[in-house]
C-alpha positions as CSV (number, residue, x, y, z in Angstrom):
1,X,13.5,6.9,16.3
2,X,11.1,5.7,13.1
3,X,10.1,2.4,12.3
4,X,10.6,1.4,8.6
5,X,8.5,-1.8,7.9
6,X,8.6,-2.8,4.1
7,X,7.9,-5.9,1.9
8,X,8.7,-6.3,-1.9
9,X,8.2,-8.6,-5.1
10,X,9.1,-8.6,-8.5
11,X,6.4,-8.6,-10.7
12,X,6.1,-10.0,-14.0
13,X,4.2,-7.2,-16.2
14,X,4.4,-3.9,-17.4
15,X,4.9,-0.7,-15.3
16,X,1.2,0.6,-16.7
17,X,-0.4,-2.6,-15.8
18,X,0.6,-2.1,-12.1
19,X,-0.2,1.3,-12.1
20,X,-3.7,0.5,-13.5
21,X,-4.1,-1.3,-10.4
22,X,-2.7,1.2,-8.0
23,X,-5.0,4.0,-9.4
24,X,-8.2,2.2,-9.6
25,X,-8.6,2.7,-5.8
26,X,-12.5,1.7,-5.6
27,X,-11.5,-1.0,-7.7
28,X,-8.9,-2.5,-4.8
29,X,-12.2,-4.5,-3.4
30,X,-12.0,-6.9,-6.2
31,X,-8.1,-7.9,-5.6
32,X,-6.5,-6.2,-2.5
33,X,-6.7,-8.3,0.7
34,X,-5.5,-5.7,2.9
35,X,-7.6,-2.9,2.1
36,X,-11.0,-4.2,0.9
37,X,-12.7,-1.2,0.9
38,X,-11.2,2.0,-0.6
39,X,-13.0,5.2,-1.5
40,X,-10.5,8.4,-2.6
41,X,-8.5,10.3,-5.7
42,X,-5.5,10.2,-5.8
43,X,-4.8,14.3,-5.1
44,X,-2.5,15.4,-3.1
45,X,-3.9,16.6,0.4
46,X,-7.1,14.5,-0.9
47,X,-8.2,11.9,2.2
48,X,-9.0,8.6,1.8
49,X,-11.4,6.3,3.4
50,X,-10.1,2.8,3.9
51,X,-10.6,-0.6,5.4
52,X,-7.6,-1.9,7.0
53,X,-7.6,-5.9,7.2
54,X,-4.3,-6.4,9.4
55,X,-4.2,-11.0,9.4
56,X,-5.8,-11.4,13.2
57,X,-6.3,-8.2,13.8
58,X,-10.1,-6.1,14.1
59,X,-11.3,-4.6,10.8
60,X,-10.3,-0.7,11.2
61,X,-11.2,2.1,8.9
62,X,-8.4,4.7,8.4
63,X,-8.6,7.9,6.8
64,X,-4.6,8.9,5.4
65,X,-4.2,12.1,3.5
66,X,-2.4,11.9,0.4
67,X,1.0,13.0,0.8
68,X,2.6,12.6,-2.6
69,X,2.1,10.9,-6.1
70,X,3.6,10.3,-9.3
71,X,2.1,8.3,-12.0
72,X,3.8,5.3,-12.7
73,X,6.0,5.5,-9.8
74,X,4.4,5.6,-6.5
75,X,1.7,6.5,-3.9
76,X,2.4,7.9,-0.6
77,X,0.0,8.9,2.1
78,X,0.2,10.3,6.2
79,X,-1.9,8.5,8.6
80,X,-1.9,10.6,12.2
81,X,-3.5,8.7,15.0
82,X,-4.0,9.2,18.9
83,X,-4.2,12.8,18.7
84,X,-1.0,13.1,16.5
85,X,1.0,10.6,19.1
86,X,1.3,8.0,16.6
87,X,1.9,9.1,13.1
88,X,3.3,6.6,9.3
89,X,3.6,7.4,6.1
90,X,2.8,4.8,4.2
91,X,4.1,4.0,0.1
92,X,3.1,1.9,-2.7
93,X,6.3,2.4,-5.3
94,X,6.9,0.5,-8.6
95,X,10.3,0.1,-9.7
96,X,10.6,-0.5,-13.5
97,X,13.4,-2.5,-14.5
98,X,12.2,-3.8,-17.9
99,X,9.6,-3.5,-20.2
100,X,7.8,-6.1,-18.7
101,X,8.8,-6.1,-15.3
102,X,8.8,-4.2,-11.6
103,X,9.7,-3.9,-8.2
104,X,6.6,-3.3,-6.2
105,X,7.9,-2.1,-2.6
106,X,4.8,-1.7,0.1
107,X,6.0,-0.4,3.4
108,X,5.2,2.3,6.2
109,X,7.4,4.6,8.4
110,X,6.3,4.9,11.8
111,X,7.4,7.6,13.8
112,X,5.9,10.0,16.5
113,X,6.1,9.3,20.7
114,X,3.9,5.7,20.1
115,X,5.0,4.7,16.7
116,X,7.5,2.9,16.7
117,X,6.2,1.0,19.5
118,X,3.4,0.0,17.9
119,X,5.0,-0.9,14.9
120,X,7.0,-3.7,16.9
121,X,4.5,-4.7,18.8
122,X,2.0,-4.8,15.0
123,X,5.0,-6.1,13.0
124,X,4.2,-9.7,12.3
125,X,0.8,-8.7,11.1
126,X,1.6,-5.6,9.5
127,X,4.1,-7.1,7.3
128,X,1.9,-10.3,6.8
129,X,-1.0,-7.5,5.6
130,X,2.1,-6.3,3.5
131,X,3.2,-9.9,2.1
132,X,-0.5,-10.6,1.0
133,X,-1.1,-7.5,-0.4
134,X,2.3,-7.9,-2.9
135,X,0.9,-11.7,-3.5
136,X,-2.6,-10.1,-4.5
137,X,-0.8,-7.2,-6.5
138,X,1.5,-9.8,-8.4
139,X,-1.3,-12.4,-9.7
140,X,-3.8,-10.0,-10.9
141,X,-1.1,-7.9,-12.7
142,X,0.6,-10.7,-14.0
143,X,-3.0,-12.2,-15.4
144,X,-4.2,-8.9,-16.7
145,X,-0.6,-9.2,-18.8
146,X,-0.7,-12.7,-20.0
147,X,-4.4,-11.6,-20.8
148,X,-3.1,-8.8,-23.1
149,X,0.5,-10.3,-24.7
């Protein structure tokens, strides 16, 4: 049976400003604790290259494959590890409900024969990863907005 671990904030700015940030994937180094390094288009079937900064865990790089897009709305992407025993798909989705303001949800399904084992025995850290990146997500949108008004 999946896993579903998920975190999400309201944020204080504009559906395009979020999105700005979401798309700008090289640009994550300068704001996004959780993946410091990112190299990829968003295209689906497209993979990425990432650094994964899990609070007390090793630095990782992952490689997910984009699974789905839509601008404005969301990212998702499909991470299959251990020789396909261990597989999540993993979404960054704005919710606009205002003009100038969003639900950002960040979250991951595990499923496959060791994932949602691994997501119990990773969920404080995963959803602490989760938690900071929303925090990140949140300040820099809501500066780049009060920059702009």
């Amino acid at each position: 049976m999946a896993v579903k671990l998920e975190r999400r904030i309201g944020i204080q700015a504009p559906d395009e400003i979020v999105w700005e940030l979401l798309s700008d994937v090289p640009g994550w180094a300068t704001w996004n604790p959780l993946y410091p390094r990112a190299e990829g288009e968003i295209r689906i079937g497209h993979r990425w290259d990432l650094d994964l900064a899990l609070p007390g865990q090793t630095l990782r790089t992952i490689k997910p494959v984009i699974l789905d897009w839509a601008p404005y709305d969301h990212i998702h992407w499909r991470l299959d590890m251990m020789r396909g025993w261990m597989r999540t798909v993993r979404f960054l989705e704005i919710e606009k409900m205002g003009e100038e303001n969003v639900i950002f949800s960040n979250g991951e399904i595990f499923d496959g024969w060791l994932g949602p084992s691994a997501a119990r025995r990773l969920r404080r850290p995963i959803l602490d990863g989760f938690e900071a990146l929303n925090e990140a997500l949140k300040a820099r949108a809501e500066a780049i907005w009060a920059e702009r008004k």
